[in-house]
Backbone bond lengths (Angstrom), bond angles and torsions (degrees), N, CA, C in turn:
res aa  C-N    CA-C-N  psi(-1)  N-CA   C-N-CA  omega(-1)  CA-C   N-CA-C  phi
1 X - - - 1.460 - - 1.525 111.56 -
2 X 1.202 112.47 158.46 1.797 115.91 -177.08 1.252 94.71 -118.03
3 X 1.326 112.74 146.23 1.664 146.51 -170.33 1.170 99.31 -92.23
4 X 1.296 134.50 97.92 1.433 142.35 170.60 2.309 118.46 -102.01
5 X 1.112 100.29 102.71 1.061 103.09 -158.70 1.853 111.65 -49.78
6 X 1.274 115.36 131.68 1.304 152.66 158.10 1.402 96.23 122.44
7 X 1.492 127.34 10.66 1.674 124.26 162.63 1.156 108.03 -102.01
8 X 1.388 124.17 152.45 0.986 153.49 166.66 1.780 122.57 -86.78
9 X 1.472 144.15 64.52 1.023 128.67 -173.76 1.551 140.42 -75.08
10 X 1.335 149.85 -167.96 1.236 113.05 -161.01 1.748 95.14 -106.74
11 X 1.706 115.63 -11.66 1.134 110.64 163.05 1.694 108.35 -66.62
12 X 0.900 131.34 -37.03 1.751 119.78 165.63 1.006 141.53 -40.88
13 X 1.902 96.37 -56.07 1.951 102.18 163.90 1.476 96.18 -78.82
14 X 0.905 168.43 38.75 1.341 165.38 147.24 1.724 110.82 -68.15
15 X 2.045 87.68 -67.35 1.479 89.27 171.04 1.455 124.36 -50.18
16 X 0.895 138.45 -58.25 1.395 148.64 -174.79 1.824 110.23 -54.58
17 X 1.233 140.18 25.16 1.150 156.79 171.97 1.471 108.59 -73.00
18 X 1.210 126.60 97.82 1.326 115.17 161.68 1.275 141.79 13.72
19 X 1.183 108.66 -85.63 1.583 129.33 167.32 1.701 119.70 -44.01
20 X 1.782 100.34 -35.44 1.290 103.88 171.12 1.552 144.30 -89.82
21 X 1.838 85.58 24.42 1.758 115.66 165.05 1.683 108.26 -86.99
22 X 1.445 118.29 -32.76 1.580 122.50 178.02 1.801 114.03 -49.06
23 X 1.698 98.59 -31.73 1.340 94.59 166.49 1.731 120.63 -164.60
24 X 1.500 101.67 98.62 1.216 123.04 -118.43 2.160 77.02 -86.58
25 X 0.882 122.78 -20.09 1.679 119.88 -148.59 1.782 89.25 -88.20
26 X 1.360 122.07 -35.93 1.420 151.24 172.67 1.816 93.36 -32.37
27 X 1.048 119.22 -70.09 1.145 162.64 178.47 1.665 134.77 -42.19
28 X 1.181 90.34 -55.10 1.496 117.65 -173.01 1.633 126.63 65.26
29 X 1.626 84.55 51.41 1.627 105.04 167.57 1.191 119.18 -138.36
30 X 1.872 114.00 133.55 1.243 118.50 -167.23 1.948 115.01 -58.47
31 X 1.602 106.05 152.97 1.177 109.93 146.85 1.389 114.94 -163.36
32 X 1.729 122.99 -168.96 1.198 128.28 -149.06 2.222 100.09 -61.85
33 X 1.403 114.82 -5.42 1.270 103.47 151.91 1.477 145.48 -64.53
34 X 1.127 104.29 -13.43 1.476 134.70 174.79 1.940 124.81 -70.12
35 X 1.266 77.99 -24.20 1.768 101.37 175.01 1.465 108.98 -136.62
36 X 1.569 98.44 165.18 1.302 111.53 -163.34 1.992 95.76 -89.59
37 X 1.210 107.97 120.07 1.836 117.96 -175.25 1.719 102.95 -107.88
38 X 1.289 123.15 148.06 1.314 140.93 154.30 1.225 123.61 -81.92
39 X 1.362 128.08 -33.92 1.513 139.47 154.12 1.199 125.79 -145.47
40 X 1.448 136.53 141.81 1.306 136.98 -167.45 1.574 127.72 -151.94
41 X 1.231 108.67 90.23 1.401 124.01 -155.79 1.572 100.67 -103.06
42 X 1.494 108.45 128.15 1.196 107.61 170.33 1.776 117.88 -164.38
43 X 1.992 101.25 134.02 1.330 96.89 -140.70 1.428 93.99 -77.94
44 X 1.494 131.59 -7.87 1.312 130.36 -148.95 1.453 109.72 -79.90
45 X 1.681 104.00 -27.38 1.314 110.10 -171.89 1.861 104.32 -93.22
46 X 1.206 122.20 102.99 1.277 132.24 -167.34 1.919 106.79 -70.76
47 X 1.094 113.14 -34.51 1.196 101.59 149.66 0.968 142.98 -2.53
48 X 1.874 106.48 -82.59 1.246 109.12 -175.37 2.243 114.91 -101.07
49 X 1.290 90.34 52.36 1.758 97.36 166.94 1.061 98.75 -129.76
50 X 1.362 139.63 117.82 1.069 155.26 111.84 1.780 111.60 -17.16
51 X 1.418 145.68 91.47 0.973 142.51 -174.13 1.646 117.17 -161.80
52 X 1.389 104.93 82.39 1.564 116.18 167.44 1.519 122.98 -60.94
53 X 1.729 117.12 115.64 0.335 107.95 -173.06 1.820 135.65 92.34
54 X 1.467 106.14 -28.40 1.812 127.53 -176.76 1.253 120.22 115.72
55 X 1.832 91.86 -9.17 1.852 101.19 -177.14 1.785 102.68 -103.82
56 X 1.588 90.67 128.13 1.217 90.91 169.17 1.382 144.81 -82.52
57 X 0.997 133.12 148.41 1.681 126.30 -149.66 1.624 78.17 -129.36
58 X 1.333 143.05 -81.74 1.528 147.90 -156.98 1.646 100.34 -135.26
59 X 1.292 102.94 142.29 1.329 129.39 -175.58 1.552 105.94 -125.86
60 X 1.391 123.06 103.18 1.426 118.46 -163.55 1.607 108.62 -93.53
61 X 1.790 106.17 155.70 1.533 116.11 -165.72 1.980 97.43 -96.95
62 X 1.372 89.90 127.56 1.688 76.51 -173.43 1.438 89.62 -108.75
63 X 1.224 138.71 5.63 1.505 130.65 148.34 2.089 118.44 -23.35
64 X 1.554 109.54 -29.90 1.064 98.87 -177.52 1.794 122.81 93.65
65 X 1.407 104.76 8.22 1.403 137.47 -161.04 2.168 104.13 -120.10
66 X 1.109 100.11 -30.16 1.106 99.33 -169.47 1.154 130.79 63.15
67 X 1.329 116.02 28.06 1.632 121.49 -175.36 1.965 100.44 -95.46
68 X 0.970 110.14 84.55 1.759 101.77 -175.71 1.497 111.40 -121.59
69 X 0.833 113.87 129.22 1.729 136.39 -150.11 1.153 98.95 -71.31
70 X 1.516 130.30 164.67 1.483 112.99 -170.91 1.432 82.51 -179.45
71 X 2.067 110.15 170.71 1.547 107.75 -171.42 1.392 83.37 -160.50
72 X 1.163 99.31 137.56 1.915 104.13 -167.39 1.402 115.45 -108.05
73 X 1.908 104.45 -22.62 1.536 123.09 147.94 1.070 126.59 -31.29
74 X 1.548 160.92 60.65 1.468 125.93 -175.48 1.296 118.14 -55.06
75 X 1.271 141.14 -21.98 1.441 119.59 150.45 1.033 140.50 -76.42
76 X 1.197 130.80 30.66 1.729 153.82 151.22 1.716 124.21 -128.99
77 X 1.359 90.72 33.47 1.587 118.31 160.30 1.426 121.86 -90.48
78 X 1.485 110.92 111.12 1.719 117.23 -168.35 2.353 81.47 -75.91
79 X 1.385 82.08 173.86 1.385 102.88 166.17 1.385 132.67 -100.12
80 X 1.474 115.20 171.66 1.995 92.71 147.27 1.104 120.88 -114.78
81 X 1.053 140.63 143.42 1.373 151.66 -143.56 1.783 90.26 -121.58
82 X 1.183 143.71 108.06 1.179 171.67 -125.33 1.801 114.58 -92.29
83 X 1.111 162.00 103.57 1.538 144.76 -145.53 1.894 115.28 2.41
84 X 1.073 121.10 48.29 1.341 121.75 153.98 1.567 135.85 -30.05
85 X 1.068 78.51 -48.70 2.297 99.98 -167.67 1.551 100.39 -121.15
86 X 1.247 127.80 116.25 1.139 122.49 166.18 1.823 123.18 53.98
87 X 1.003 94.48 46.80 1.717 99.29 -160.16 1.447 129.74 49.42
88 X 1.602 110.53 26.88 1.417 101.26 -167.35 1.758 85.95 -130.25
89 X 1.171 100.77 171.32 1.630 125.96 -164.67 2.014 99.80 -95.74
90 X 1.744 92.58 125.01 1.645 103.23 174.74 1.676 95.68 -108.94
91 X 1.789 100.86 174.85 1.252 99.53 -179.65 1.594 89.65 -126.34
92 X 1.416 113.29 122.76 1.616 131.58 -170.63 2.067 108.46 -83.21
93 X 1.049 96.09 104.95 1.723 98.76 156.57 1.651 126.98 -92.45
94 X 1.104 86.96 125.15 1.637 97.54 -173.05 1.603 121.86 -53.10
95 X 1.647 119.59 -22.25 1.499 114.53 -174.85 1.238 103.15 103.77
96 X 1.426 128.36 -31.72 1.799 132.51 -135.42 1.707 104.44 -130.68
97 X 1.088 127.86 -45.54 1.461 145.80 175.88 1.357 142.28 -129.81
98 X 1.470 87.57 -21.45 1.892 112.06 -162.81 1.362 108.16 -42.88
99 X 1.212 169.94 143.48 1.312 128.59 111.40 1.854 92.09 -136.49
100 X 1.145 107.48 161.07 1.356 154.07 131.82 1.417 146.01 -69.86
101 X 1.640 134.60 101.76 1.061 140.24 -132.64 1.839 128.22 -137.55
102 X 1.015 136.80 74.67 1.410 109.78 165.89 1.211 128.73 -48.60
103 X 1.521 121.49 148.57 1.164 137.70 148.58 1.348 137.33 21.52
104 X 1.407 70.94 -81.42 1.732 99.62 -171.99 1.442 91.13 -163.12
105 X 1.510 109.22 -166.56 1.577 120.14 -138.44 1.409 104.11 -103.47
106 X 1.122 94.44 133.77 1.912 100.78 -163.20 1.442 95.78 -74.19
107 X 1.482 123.94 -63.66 1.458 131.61 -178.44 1.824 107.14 -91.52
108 X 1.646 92.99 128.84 1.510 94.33 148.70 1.616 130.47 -145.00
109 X 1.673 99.51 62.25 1.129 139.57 166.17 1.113 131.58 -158.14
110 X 1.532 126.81 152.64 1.363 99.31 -168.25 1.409 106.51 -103.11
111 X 1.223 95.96 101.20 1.681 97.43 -163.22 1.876 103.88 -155.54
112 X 1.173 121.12 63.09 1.827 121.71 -178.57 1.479 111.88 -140.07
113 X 1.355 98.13 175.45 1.732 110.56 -177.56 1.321 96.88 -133.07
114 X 1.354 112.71 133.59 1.365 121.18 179.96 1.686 120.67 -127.03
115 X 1.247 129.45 137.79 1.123 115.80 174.95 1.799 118.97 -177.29
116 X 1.419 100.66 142.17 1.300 121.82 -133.52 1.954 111.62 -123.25
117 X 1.172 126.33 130.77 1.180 133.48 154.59 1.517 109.42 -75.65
118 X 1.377 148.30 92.45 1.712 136.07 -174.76 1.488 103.22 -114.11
119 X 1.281 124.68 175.50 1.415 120.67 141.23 1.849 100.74 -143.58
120 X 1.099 121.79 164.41 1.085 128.94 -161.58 2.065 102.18 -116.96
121 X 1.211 111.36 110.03 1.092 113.01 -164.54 1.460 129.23 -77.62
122 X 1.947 84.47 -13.11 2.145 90.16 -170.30 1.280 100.67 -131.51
123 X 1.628 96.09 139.35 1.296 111.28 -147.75 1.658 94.99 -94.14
124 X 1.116 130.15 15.03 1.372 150.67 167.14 1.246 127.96 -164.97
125 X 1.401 108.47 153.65 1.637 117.24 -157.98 2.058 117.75 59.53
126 X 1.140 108.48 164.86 1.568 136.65 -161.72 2.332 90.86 -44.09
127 X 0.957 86.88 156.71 1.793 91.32 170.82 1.519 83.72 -169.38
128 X 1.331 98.24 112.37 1.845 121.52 153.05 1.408 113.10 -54.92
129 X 1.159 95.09 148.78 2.011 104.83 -163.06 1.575 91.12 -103.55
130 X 1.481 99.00 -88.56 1.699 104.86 -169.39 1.605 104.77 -153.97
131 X 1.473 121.05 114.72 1.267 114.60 165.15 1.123 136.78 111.33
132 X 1.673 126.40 97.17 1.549 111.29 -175.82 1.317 115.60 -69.44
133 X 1.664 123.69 -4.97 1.759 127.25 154.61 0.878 108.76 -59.33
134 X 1.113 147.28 31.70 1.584 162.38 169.52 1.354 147.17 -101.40
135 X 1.561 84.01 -35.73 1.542 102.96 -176.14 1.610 103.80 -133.43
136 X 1.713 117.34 164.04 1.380 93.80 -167.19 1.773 86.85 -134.28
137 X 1.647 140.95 -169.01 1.153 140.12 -132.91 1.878 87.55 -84.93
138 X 0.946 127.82 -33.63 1.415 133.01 -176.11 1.752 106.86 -65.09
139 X 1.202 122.28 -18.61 1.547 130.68 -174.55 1.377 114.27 68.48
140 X 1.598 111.47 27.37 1.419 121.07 158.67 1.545 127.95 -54.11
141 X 1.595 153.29 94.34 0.835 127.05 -122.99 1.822 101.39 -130.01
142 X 0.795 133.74 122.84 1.840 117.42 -166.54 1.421 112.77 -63.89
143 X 1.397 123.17 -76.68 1.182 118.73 150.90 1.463 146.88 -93.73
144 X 1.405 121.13 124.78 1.451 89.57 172.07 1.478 102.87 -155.52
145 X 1.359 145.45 -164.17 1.464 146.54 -156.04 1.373 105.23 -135.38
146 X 1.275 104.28 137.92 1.858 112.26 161.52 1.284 114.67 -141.53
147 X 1.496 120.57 175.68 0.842 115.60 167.72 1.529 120.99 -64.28
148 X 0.979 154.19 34.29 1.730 146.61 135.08 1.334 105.27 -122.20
149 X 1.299 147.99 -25.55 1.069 146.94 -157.71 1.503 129.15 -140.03
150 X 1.525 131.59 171.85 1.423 125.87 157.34 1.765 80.18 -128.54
151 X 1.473 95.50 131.66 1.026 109.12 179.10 1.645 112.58 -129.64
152 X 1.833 106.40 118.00 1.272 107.58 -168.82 1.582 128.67 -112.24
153 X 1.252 118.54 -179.93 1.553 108.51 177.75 1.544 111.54 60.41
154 X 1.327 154.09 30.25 1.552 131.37 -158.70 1.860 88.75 -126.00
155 X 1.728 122.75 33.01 1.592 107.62 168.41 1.504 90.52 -107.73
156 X 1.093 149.44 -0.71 1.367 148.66 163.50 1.671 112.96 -53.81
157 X 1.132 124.61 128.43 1.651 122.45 165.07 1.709 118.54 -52.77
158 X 1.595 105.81 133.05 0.868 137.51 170.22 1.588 122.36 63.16
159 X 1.568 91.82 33.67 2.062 94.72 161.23 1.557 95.15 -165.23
160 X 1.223 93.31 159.15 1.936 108.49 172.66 1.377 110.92 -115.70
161 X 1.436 114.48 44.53 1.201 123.13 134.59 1.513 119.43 89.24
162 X 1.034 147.81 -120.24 1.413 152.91 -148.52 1.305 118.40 -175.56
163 X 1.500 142.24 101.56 1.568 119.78 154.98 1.413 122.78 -87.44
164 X 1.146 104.15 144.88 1.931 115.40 -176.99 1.209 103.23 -101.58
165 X 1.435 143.89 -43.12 1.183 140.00 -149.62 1.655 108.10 -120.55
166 X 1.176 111.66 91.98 1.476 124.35 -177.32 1.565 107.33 -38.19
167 X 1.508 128.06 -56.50 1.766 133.74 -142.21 1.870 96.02 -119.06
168 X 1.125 94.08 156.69 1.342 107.92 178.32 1.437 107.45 -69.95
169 X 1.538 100.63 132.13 1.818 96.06 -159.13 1.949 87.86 -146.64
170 X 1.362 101.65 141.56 1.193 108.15 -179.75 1.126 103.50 -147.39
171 X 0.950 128.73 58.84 1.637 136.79 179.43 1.648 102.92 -101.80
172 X 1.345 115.71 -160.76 1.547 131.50 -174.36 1.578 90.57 -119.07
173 X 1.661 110.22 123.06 1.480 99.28 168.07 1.823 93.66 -149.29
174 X 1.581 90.77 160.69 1.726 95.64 177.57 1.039 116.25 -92.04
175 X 1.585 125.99 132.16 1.426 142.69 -174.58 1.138 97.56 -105.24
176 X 1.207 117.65 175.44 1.755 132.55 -179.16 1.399 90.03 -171.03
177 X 1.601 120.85 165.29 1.238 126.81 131.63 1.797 117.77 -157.92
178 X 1.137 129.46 162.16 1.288 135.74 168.05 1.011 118.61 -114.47
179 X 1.926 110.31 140.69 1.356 127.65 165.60 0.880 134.09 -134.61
180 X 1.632 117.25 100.09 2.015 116.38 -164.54 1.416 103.34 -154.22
181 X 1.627 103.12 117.43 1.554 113.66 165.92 1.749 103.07 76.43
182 X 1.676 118.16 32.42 1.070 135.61 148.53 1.249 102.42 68.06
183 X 1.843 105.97 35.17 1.572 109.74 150.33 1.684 105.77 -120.31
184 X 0.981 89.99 154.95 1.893 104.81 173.26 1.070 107.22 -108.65
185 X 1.109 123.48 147.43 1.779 131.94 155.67 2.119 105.87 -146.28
186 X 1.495 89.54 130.61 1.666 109.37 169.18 0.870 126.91 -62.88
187 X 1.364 145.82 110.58 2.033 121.50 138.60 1.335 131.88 -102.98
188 X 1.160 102.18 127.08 1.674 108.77 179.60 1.881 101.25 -110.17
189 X 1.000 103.07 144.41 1.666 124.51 -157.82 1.503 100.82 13.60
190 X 1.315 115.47 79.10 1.238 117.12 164.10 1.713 134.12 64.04
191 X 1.792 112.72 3.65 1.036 112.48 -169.23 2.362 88.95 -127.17
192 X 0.963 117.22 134.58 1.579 122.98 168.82 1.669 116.68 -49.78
193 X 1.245 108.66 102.32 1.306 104.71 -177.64 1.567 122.52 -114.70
194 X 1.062 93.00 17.86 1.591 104.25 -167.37 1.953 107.52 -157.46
195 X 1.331 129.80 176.01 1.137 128.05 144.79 1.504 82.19 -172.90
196 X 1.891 112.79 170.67 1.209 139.01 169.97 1.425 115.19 -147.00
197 X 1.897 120.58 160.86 1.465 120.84 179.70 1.496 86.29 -121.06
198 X 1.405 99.87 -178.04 1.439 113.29 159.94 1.652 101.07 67.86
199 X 1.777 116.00 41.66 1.598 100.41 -174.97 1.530 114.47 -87.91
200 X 1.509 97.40 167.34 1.637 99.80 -147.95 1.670 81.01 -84.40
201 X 1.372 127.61 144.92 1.692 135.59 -169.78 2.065 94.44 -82.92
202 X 1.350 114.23 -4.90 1.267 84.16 -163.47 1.677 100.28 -87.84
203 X 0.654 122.24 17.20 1.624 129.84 174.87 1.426 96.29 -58.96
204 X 1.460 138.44 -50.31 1.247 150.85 169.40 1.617 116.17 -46.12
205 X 1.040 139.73 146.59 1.582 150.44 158.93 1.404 106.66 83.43
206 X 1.145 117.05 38.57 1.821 112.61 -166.36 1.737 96.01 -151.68
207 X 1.535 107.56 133.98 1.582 118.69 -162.87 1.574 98.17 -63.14
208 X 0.733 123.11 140.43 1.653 136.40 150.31 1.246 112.88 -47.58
209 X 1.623 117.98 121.74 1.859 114.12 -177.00 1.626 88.12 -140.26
210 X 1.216 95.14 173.28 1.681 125.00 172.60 1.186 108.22 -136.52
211 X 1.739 115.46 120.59 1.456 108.57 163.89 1.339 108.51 108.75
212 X 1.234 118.35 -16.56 1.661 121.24 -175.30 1.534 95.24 -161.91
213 X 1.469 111.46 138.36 1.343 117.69 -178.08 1.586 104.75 -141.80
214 X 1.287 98.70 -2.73 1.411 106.51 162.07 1.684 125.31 2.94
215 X 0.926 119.70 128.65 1.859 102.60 173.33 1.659 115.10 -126.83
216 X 1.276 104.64 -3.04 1.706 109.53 -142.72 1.313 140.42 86.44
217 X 1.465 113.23 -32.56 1.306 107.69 172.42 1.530 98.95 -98.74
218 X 0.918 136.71 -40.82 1.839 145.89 153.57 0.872 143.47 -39.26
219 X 1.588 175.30 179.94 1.196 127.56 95.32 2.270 90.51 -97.10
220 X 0.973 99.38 159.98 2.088 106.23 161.46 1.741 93.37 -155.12
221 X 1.167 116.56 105.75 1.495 144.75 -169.90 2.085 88.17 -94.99
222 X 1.250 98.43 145.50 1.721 95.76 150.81 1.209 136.74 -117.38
223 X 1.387 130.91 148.09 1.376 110.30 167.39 1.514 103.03 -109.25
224 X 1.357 126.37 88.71 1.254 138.85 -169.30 1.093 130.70 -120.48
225 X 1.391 123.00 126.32 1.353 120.50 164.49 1.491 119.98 -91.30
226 X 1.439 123.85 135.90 1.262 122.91 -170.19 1.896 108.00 -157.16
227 X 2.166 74.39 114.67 1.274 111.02 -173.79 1.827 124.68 -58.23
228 X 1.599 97.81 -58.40 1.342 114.48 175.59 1.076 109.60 -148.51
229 X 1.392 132.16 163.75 1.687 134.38 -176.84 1.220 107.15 -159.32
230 X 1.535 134.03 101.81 1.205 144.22 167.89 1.314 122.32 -92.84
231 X 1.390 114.14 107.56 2.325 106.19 174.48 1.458 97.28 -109.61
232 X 0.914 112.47 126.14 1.480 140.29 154.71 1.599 123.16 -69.56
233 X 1.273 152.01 130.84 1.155 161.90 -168.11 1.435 112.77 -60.00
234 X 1.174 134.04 -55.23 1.710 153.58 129.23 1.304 130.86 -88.91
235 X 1.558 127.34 167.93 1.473 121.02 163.58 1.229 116.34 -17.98
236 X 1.463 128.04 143.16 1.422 106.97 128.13 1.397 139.23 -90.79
237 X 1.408 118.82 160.61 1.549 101.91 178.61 1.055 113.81 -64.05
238 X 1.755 133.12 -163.48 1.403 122.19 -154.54 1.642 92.90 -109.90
239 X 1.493 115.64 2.31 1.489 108.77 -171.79 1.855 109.82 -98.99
240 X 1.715 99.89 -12.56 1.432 110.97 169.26 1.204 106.91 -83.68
241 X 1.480 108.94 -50.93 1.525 115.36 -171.80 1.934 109.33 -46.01
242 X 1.249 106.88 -53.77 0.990 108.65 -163.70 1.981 109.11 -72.16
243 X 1.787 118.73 -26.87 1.183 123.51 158.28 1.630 132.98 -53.57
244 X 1.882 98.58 -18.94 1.293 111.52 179.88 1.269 110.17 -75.81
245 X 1.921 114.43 -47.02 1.708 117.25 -172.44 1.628 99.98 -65.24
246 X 1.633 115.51 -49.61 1.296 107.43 -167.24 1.974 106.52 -50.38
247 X 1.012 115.89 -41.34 1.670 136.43 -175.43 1.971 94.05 -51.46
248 X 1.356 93.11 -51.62 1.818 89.88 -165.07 1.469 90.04 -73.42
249 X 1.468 130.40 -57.54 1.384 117.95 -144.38 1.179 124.03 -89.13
250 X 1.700 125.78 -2.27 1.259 148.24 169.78 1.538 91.14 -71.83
251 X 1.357 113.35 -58.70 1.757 114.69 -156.27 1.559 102.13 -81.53
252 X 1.075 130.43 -13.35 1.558 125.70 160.88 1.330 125.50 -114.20
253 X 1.228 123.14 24.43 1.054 139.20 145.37 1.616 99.89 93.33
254 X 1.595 122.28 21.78 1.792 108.28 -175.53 1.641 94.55 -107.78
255 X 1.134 119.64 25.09 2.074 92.95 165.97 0.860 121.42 -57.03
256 X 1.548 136.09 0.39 1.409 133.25 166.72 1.162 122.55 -58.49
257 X 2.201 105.75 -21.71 1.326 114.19 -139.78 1.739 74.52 -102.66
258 X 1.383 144.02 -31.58 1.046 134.40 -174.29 1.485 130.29 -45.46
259 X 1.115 152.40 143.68 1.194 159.07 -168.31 1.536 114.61 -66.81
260 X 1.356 125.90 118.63 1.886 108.00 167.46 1.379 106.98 -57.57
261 X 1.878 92.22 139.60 1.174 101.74 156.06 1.999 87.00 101.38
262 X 0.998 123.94 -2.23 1.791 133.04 169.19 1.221 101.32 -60.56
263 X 1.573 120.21 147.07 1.487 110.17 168.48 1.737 126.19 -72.19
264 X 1.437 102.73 -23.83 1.353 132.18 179.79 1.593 115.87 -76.79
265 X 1.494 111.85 -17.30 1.598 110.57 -148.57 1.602 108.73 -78.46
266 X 1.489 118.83 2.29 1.305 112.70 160.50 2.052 109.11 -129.35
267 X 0.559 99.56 4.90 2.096 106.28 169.53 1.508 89.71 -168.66
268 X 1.250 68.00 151.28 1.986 106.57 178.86 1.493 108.50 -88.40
269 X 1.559 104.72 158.46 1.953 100.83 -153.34 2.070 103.91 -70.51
270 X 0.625 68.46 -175.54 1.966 84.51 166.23 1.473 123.10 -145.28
271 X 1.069 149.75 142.81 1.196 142.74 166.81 1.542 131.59 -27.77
């Protein structure tokens, strides 16, 4: 059948099937293959977890970069937690040990786009979001979750930032954020809720983790579940940015969580 615009055909809703985010090119629907990524973590594709047993040992980067996080501890091995989100498989951090790790340092400038499927598991006290590129020697941290709040933007000099979310919330929601020319700006489900100047540079030269953001002078542990995690090399513009949420929230089931009036908020993008 041919797609004639203001119809809907049944090859159309077809595409948009759940299952037919696992392999989106199959298909003819965009995802983070479509652009050039710095890291690309994703729990859906079972493939790339390495996990004997449910415990994870390596979590592979299908960015094409080879940066894939890994924990050499077996007792600070998160799990996978089994169709969680939309029938698809998360990888669970305990709060207490968990973490997940590159190498070495994903960014060394402060210059990326980041953005995230999370849910925040404890319904009190601190829950780490994503990333010791995040936080800088002071334990200023950009985003991260607690029990009352998501509280964003606060690694910038001289404020702790903004809360959006009044009540203790542990749901699955999409994060984003930008960093270029030592401003920040937030997104939470797809709409800007935050920005900052004056960002602190140490966000730069420090491995990318999940689950521990630890610094030394700190500890912020997570108890997190984490769906997908895309970093990008720079910003994206607002026509990727916005192809990325439609990409996450179609394929994990939150377009509900998208904004009216999104380009994505009823089908997911295409090439």
């Amino acid at each position: 059948p041919i797609y004639t615009p203001g119809k809907l055909t049944l090859a159309k809703a077809f595409t948009q099937q759940s299952y037919m985010w696992d392999s989106p090119a199959a298909h003819g629907l965009w995802s983070p293959a479509n652009i050039t990524t710095a890291l690309w973590l994703d729990a859906a594709d079972a493939s790339t977890v390495t996990a004997p047993g449910g415990v994870v040992e390596q979590w592979n980067d299908k960015s094409g970069n080879g940066r894939n996080v890994t924990q050499a501890t077996s007792a600070n091995r998160p799990t996978v937690a089994n169709a969680v989100l939309n029938g698809k498989n998360v990888i669970r951090f305990d709060g207490i040990n968990d973490k997940l790790a590159t190498a070495s340092a994903l960014y060394t400038t402060a210059s990326l786009g980041i953005y995230a499927v999370t849910a925040n598991r404890n319904s009190s006290g601190e829950s780490g979001w994503a990333g010791q590129y995040i936080q800088d020697n002071a334990g200023r941290t950009l985003i991260y979750q607690n029990g009352i709040s998501v509280r964003a933007a606060a690694i910038f000099t001289g404020s702790n930032g903004a809360d959006f979310l009044a009540t203790p919330n542990t749901s699955f929601h999409l994060f984003g954020y930008h960093v270029n020319a030592g401003n920040a700006e937030v997104f939470y489900e797809a709409v800007s809720r935050n920005t900052a100047s004056n960002l602190d540079n140490e966000i730069a030269n420090t491995p990318f983790a999940l689950g521990d953001m630890s610094n030394g002078t700190v500890t912020i542990v997570a108890a997190l579940d984490a769906a997908e995690v895309v970093c990008l090399p720079a910003p994206a513009s607002t026509n990727t940015r916005q192809k990325l949420e439609g990409y996450l929230a179609h394929k994990w089931g939150l377009a509900a969580n998208l904004p009216s009036g999104h380009p994505y908020k009823t089908f997911g993008p295409t090439p």
